[in-house]
Each structure stands twice: as C-alpha cells, then as structure tokens.
C-alpha positions as a Markdown table, in Angstrom:
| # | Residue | x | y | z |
|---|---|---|---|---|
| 1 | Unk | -1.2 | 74.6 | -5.2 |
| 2 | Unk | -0.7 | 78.1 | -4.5 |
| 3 | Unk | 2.5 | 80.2 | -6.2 |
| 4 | Unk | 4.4 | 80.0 | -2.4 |
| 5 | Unk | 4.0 | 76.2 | -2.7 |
| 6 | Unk | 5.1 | 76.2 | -5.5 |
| 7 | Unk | 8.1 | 78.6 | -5.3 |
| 8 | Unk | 8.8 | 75.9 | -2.7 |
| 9 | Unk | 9.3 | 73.2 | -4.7 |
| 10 | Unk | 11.5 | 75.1 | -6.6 |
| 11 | Unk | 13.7 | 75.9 | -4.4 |
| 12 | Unk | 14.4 | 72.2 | -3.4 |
| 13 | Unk | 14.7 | 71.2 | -7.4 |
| 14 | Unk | 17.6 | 73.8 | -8.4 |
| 15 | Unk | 19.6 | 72.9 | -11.4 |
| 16 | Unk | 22.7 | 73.1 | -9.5 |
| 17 | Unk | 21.2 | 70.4 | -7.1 |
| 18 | Unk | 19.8 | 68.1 | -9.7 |
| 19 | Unk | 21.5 | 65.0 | -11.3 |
| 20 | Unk | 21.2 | 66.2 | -14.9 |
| 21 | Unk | 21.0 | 62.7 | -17.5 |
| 22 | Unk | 21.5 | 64.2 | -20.6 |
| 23 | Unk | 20.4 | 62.2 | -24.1 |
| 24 | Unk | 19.6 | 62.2 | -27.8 |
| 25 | Unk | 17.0 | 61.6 | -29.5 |
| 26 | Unk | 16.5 | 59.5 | -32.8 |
| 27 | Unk | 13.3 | 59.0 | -35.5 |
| 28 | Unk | 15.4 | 57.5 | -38.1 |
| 29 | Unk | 14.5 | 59.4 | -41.3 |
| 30 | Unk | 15.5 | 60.2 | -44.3 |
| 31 | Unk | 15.6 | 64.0 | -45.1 |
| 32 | Unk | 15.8 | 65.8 | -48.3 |
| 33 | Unk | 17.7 | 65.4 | -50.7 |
| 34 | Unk | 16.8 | 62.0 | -49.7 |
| 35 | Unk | 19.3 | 60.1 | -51.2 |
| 36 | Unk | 20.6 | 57.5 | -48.4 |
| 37 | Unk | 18.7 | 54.1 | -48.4 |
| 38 | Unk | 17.1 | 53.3 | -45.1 |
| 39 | Unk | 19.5 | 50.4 | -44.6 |
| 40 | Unk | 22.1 | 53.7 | -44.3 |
| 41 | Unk | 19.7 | 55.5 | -42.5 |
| 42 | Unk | 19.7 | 53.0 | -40.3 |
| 43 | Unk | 23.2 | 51.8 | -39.6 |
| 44 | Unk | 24.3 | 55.4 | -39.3 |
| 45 | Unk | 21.9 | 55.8 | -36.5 |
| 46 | Unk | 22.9 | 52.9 | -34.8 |
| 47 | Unk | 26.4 | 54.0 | -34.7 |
| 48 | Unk | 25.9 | 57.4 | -33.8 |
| 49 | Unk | 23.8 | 55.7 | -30.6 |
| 50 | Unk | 26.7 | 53.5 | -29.9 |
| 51 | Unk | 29.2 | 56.8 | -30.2 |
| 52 | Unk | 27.0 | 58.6 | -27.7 |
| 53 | Unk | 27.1 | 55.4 | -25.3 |
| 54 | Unk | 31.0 | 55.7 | -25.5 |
| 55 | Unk | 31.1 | 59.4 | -24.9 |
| 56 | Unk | 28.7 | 59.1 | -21.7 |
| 57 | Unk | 24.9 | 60.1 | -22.6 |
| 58 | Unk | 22.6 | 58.6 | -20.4 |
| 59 | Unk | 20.1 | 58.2 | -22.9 |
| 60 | Unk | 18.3 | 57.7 | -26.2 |
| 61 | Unk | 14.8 | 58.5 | -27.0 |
| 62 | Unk | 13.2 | 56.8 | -29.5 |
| 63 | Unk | 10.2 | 58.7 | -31.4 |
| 64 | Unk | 7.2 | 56.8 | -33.7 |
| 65 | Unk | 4.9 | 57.9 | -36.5 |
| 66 | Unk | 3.7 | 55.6 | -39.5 |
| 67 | Unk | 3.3 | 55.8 | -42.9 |
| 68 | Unk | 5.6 | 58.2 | -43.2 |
| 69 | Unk | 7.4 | 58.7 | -46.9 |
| 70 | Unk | 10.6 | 59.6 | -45.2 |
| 71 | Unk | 10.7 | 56.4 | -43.6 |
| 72 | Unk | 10.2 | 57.6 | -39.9 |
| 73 | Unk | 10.5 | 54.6 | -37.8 |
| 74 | Unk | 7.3 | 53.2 | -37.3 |
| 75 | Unk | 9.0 | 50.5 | -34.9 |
| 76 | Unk | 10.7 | 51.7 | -32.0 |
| 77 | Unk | 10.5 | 48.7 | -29.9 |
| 78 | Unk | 12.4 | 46.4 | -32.5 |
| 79 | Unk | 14.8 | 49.2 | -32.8 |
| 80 | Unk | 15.5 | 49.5 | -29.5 |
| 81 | Unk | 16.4 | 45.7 | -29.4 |
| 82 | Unk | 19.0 | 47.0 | -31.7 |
| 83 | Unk | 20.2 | 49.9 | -30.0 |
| 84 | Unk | 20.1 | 47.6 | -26.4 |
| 85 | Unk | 22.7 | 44.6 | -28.1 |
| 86 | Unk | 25.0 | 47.6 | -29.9 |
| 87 | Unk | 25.8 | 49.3 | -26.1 |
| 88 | Unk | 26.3 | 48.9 | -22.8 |
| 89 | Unk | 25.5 | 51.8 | -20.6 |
| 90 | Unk | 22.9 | 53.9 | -21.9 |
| 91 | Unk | 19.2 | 53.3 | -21.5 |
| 92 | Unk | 16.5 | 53.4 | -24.4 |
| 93 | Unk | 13.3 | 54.6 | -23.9 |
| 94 | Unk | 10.9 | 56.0 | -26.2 |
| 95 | Unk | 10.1 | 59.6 | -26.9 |
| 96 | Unk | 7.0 | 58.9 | -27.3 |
| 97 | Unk | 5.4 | 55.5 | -28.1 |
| 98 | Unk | 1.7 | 55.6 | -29.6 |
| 99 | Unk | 0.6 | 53.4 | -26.6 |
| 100 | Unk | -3.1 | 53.0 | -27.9 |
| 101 | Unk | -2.2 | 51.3 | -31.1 |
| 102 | Unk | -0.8 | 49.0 | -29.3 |
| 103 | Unk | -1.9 | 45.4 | -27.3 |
| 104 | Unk | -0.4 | 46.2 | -23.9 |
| 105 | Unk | 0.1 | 42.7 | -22.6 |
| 106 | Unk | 2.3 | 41.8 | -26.0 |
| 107 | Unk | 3.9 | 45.1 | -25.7 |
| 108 | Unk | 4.5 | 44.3 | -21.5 |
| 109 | Unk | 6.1 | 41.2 | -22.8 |
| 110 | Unk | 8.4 | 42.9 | -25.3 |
| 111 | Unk | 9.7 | 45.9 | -23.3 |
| 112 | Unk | 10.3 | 42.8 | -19.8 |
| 113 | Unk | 12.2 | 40.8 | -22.4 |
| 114 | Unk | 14.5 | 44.1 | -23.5 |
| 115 | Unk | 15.2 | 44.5 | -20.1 |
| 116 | Unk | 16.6 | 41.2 | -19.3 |
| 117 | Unk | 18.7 | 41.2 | -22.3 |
| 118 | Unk | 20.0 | 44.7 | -21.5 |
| 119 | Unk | 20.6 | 44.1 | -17.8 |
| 120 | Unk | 17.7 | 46.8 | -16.8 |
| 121 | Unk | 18.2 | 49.7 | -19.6 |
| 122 | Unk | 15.2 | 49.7 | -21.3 |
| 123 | Unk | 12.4 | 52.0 | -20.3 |
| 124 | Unk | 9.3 | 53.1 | -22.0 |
| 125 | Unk | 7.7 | 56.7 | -22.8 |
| 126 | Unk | 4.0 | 56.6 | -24.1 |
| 127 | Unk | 1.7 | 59.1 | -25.6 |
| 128 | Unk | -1.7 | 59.3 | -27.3 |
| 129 | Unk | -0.6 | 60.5 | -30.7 |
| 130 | Unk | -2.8 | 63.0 | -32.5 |
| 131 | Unk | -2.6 | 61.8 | -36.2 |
| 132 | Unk | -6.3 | 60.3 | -37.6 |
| 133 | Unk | -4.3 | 58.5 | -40.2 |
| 134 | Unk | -2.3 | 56.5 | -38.0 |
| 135 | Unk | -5.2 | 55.0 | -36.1 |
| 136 | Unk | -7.4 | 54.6 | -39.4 |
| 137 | Unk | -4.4 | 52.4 | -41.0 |
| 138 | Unk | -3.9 | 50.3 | -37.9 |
| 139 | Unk | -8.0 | 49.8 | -37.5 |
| 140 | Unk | -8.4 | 52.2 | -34.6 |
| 141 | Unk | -11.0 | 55.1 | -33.9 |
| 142 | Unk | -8.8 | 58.2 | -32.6 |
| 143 | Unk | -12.3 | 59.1 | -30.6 |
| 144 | Unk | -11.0 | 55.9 | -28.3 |
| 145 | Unk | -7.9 | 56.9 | -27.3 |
| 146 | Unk | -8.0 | 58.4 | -24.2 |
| 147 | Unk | -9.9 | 55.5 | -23.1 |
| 148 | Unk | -7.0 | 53.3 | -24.7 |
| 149 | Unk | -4.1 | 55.1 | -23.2 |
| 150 | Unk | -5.8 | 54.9 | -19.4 |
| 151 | Unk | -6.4 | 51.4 | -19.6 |
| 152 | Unk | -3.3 | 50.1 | -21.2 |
| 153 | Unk | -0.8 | 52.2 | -18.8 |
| 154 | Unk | -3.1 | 50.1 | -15.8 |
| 155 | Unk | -2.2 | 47.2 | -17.7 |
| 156 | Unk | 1.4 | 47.5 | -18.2 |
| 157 | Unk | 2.3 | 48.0 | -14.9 |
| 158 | Unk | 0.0 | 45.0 | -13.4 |
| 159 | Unk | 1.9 | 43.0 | -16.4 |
| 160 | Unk | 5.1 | 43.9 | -14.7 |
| 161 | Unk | 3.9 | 43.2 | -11.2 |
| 162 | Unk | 1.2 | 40.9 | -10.8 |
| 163 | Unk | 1.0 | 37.0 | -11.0 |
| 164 | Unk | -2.4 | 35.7 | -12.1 |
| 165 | Unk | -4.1 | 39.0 | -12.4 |
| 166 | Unk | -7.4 | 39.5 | -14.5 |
| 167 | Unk | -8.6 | 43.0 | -16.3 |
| 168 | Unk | -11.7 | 43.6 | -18.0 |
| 169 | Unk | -11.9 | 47.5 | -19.4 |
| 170 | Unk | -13.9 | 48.7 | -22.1 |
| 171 | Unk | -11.2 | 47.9 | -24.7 |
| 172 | Unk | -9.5 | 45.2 | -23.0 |
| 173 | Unk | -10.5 | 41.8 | -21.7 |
| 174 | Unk | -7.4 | 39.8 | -19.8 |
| 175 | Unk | -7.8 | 36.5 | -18.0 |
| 176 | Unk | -5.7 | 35.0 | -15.5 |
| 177 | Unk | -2.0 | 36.1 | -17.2 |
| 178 | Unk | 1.0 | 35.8 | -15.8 |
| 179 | Unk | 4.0 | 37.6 | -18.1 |
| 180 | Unk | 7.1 | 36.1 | -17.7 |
| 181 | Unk | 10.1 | 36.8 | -17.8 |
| 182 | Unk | 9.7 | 40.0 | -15.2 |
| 183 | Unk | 12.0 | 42.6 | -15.6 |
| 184 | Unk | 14.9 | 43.2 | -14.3 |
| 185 | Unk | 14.3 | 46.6 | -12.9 |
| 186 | Unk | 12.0 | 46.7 | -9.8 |
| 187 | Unk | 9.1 | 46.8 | -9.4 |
| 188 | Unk | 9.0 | 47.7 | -13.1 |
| 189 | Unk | 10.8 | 49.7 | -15.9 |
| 190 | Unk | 10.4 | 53.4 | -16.0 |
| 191 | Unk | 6.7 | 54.3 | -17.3 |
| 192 | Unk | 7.2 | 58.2 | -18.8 |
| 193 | Unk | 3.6 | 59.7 | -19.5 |
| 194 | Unk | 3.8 | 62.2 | -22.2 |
| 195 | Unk | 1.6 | 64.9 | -21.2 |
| 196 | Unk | 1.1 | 68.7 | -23.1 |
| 197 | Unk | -2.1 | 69.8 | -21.5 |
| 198 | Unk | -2.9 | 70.3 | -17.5 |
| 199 | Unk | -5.6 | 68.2 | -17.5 |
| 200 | Unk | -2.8 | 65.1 | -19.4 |
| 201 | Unk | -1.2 | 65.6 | -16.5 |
| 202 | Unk | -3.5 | 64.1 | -14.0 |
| 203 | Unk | -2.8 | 60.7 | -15.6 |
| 204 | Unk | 0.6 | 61.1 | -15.2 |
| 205 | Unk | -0.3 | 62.0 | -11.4 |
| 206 | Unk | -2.6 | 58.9 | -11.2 |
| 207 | Unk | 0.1 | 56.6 | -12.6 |
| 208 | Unk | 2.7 | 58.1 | -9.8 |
| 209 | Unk | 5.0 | 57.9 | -13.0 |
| 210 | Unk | 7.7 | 60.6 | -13.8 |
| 211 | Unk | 6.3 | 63.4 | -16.7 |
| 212 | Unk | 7.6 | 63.4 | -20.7 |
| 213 | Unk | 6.9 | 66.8 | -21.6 |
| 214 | Unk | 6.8 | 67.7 | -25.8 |
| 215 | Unk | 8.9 | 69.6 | -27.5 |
| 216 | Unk | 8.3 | 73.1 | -26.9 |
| 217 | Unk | 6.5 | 73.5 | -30.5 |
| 218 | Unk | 3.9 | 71.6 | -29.3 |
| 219 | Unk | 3.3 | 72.7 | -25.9 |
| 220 | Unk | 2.0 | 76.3 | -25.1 |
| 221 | Unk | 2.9 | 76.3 | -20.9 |
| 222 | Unk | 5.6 | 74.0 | -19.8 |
| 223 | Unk | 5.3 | 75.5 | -16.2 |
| 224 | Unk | 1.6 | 75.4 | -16.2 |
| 225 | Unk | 2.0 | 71.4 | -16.9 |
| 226 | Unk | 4.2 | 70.8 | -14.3 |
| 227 | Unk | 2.6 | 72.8 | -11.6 |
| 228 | Unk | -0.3 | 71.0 | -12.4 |
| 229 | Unk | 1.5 | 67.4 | -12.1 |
| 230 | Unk | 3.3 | 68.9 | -8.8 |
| 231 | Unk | -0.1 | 70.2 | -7.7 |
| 232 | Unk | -1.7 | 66.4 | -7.9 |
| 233 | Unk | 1.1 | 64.8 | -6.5 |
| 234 | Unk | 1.3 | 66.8 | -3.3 |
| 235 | Unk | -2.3 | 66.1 | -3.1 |
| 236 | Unk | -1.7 | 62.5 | -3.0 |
| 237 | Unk | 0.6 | 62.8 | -0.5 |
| 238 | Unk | 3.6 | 62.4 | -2.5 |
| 239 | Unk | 6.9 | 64.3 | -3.0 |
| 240 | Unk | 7.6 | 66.0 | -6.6 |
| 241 | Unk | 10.9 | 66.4 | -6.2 |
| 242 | Unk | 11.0 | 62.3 | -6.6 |
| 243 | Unk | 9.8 | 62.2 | -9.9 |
| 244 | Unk | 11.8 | 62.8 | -13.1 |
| 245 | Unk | 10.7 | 65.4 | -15.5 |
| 246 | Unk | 12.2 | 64.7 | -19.4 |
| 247 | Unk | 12.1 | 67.9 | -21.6 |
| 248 | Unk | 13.3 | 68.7 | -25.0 |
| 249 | Unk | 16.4 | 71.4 | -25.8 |
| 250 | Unk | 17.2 | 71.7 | -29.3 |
| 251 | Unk | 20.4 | 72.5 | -30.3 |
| 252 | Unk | 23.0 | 72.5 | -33.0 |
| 253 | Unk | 26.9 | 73.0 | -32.3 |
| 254 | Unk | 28.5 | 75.1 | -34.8 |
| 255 | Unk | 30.8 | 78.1 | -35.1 |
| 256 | Unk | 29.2 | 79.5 | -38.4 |
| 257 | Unk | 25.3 | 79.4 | -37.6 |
| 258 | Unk | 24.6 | 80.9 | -41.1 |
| 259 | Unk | 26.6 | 78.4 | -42.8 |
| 260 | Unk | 24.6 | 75.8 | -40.8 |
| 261 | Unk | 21.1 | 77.0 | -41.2 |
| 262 | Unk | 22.0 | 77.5 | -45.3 |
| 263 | Unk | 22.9 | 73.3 | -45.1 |
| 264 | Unk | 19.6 | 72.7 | -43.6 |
| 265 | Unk | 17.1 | 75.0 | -45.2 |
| 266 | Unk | 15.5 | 72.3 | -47.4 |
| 267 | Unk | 15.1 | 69.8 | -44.4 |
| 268 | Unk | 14.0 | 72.0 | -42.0 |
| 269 | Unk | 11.2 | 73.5 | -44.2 |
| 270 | Unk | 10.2 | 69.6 | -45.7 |
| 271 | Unk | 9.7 | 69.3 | -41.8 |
| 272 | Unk | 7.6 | 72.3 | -41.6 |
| 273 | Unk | 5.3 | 71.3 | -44.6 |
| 274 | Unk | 5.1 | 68.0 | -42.8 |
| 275 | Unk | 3.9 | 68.5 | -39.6 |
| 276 | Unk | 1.4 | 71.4 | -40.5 |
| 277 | Unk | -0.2 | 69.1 | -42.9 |
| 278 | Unk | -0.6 | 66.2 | -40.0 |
| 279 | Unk | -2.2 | 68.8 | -37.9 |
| 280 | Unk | -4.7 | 70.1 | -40.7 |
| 281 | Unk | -5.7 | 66.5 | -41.2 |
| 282 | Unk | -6.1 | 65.7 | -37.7 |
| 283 | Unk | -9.0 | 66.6 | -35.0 |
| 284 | Unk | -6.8 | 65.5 | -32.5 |
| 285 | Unk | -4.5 | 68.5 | -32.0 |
| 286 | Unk | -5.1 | 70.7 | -28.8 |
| 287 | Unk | -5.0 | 73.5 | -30.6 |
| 288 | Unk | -2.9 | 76.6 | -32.4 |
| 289 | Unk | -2.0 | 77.7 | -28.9 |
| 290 | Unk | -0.2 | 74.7 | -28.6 |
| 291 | Unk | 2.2 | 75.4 | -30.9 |
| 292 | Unk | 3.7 | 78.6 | -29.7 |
| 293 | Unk | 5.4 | 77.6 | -27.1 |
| 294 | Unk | 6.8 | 80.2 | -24.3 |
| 295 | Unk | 10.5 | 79.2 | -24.3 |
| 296 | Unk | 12.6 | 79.1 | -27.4 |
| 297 | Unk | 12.3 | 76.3 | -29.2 |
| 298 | Unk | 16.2 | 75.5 | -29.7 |
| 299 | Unk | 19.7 | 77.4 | -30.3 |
| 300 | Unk | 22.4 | 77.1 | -33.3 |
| 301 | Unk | 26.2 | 78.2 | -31.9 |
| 302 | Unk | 29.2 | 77.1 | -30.4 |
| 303 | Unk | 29.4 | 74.9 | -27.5 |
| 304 | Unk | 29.5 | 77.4 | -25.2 |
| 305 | Unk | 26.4 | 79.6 | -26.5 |
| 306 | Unk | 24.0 | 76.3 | -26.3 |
| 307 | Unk | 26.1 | 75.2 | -22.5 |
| 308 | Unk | 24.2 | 78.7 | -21.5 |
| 309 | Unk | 21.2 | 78.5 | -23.3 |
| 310 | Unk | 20.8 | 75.2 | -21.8 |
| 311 | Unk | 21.8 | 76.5 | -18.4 |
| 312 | Unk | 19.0 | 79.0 | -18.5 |
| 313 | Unk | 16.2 | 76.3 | -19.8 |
| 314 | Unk | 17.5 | 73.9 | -16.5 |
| 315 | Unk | 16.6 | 77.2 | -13.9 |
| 316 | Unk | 13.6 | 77.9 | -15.5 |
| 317 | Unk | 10.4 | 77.0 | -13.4 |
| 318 | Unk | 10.2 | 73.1 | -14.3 |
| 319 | Unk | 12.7 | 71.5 | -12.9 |
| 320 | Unk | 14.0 | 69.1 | -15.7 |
| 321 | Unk | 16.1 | 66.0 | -14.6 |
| 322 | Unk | 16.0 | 64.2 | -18.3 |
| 323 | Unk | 17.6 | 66.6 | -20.7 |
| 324 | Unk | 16.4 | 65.3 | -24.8 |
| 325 | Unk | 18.3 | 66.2 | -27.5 |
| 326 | Unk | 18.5 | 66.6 | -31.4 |
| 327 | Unk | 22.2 | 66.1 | -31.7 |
| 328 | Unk | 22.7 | 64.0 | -34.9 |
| 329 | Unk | 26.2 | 64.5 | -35.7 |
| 330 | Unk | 29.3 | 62.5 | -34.2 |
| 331 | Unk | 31.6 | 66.0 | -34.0 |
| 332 | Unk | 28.6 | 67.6 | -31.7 |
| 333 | Unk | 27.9 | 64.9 | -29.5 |
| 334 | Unk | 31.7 | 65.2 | -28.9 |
| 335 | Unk | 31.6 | 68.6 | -28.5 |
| 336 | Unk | 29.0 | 68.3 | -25.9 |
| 337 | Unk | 30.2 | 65.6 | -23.8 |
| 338 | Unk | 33.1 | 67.4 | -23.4 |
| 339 | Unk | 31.6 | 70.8 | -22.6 |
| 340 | Unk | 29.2 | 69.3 | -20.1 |
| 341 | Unk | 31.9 | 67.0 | -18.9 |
| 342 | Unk | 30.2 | 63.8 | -19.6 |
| 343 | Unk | 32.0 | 60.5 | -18.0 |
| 344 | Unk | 32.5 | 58.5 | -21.0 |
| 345 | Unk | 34.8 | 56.0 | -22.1 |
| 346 | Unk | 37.6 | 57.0 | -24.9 |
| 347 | Unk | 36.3 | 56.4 | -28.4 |
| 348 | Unk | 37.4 | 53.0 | -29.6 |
| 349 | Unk | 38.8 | 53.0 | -33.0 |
C-alpha cells in the first residue's frame, strides 16, 4: 500500500469518529514487598474487575506467563470464569493467551462454554509467547511455535463453526468433532492475533481477525504493523476500517507524580530485572529494536494530563478502537470513568 492509500484510511478511522471501548488489564501478581497471599491477590483483583464493570469499562484483558515466583497467573481461562460470574457487562478477553501450549479443541470447548454462561462476553486474544522456559516446563519445543499458533487459530474457528469437521496438521490430528455447546456470539467469539512484527501480521490478515498490538516496550513500529495488516487486508478485498485494533496506554492518575513514582520504585525496577532476564534466556525475542518503542510507553499525572496524552496516542497513525489499560487502583478507575465520561452504573455499596 502506498503512503496516499494509506493516508486514506486514515482519514476514514479518526479518533473523533471511532467508538473508543476502553479497558484494564490484569496479570494477578504479587509485587514487592510481596506480602499479600495470592488468595488477596486474587480477590482484590476480582473486585477491582467487578468495580470497573460498575463504572462502565468495556473490558478486561487478561495476560499469562508460568512459573513465575510472583505468582503471575498462569490460568487465565479459569480466571476469566471468575471474572464472567462476578459481572455483567464487560467482556474478558485475554491479553495475550500462549495459544501454542495449548490443545485447541479443549481450549475451543472452554472459551464456547464461557460464552454461554456469560451471555456472549468472552473473547479470546492469543500470542506465541517468547519465553524457552515456558514451553520446556509444559513439554514443548519453542522451535514449533509458529507452526503451533497457525494451526491452532485454523482450529479454533472450525471448532466454533463446523459440525463433523476433520484436521490433520503437522501437530494436530482431529477426527470427525463436533464441539458443543457453540457459542453464543456468531459465527464465533472475537479471535485477537497478537502481532509485533510486519511479517505477524499477515496471520492476523489470513485469519480476517481484528489485531492485538504489544505494549509499546515491546514493539519497535506500531504504524509499520498496522500498515502492513491494512496493506493485506485491502489486498484481500477487505475493508480495514472493519477490524478492531487493541493497543496498550499506560497510565497512572495522580496529582503528585513524584510521590507516586517514590511508592513504586521497588516494583517497577523488580519488573525490570524480570523481564530483561526472560529475554536473555530466551532465543525467541525479535530483537533489541523491539524494545524501544517510538511512542512513549505510558504517563503519570492528573486526569486530565493522561485524558490528553491519551488523546494524542488515539490520532496517531494506527487507528486504535480497543484502548488497554494498567489501571490497578479503585480511586483511578473512578477518576477515569468520569473524565472520559464512561456510562456506568452508580457504585453499589
């Protein structure tokens, strides 16, 4: 696609003209001093979900890594069950799930039995992963999953939509299934593809399914990823401006930043450590490049600082219709929702 094509695009996709859904995100962890048992880690979350339900959040994004000392949920399907009997408007998806550790039939059952039970709110975000550990401790060779991921997104969706359908892949071999129940969304839940690289985005093209980009510290080019996913899609006849794009916008609601970084110094630089040991360890990551990403990774200030910071992220040149959030405090969800004017229920007490 040429830059006047897609210039074009933008033009129809301006933030003004977009339905924003705006929504949290949630890994359930325990951070230093680490103190709270996960059963409090836990039920905190779930009631900080339910708050955001209440106060009008369209969503919740639900994130997965394993063997993680801080307890980082390893389960986000089960929790999701959870989060789906706790509300009653917002939809859970995941942010991302590791979709090649994963049987894609079982997991077809799981998310088509969520949506039943939640009246058609649960949806599902999948991704490769890039820690070695992971697929060593759950008996998988990270050399397989690309593979994995394209054959288990085909799966999934003929799960959803097909009676009596047969696959035989390289890693899969399915006979004559049926999966009942179907979902209640038609023809299936939302499928997000997680995609950081240009050529990740293709599969998100081939799947005609709507693009989960990373948080910005691990994606070099947002722009260059969508223009690429725009690109394929015009090429296959189809209309970008159809398809929802979910990005990250990190931001913490506060009239005394400095007071607020000083409170979190020791979790954000445990974090830090963390993540830069996973990517030593791991062959997987795309690269350095990846994680100096060209728009700022997040804000700290008042409500109206991080209204305009997020303003200027929505007219930048990917036109973002799912809006993930860090928000992990009941006072700045409130805040928000009432900055952004979100149209939730009263807080019951």
């Amino acid at each position: 696609m040429d830059n006047a094509g897609y210039l074009a695009i933008r033009a129809m996709t301006k933030a003004a003209d977009r339905n924003i859904c705006y929504g949290i995100t949630h890994d359930f962890r325990a951070t230093p001093p680490f103190e709270k048992s996960p059963s409090t880690v836990y039920g905190e979350a779930l009631d900080l979900i339910a708050y955001a339900d209440q106060l009008g959040f369209g969503h919740v994004w639900l994130s997965e890594h394993h063997f993680v000392a801080d307890g980082y949920c390893p389960s986000p399907v089960a929790v999701a069950g959870a989060i789906l009997a706790r509300t009653r408007r917002i939809h859970v998806s995941t942010h991302a799930l590791l979709l090649p550790l994963y049987n894609p039939v079982r997991l077809a059952e799981d998310v088509a039995v969520l949506d039943v039970i939640s009246g058609g709110r649960m949806e599902l975000g999948v991704a490769l992963g890039y820690r070695a550990a992971e697929y060593s401790g759950l008996g998988f060779d990270i050399k397989e999953r690309r593979t994995r991921m394209d054959e288990a997104c085909d799966i999934l969706v003929r799960a959803w939509t097909e009676d009596n359908w047969s696959y035989r892949g390289r890693h899969f071999d399915v006979r004559g299934v049926s999966v009942r129940p179907r979902p209640v969304q038609q023809p299936y839940p939302r499928l997000w593809i997680g995609a950081q690289t240009v050529q990740a985005a293709a599969r998100a093209v081939r799947m005609r399914a709507p693009l989960l980009l990373p948080p910005p510290g691990y994606i070099n080019d947002e722009a260059a990823v969508y223009a690429a996913y725009a690109a394929g899609l015009l090429a296959a006849d189809e209309d970008p401006g159809r398809y929802p794009v979910a990005a990250t916008f990190t931001c913490a609601i506060t009239d005394d930043p400095a007071a607020y970084r000083m409170a979190h110094r020791d979790e954000w630089a445990y974090k830090a450590a963390l993540y830069q040991e996973w990517e030593a360890g791991s062959q997987a990551v795309v690269g350095e490049a990846a994680r100096r990403p060209r728009r700022s990774s997040g804000i700290i200030g008042s409500a109206s600082e991080c209204a305009a910071a997020l303003a200027e992220v929505l007219a930048g040149d990917v036109p973002i219709t799912h809006v993930v959030m860090n928000l992990r405090d009941p006072e700045q969800l409130r805040l928000f929702a009432e900055r952004m004017h979100l149209s939730g229920s009263p807080p019951e007490h």
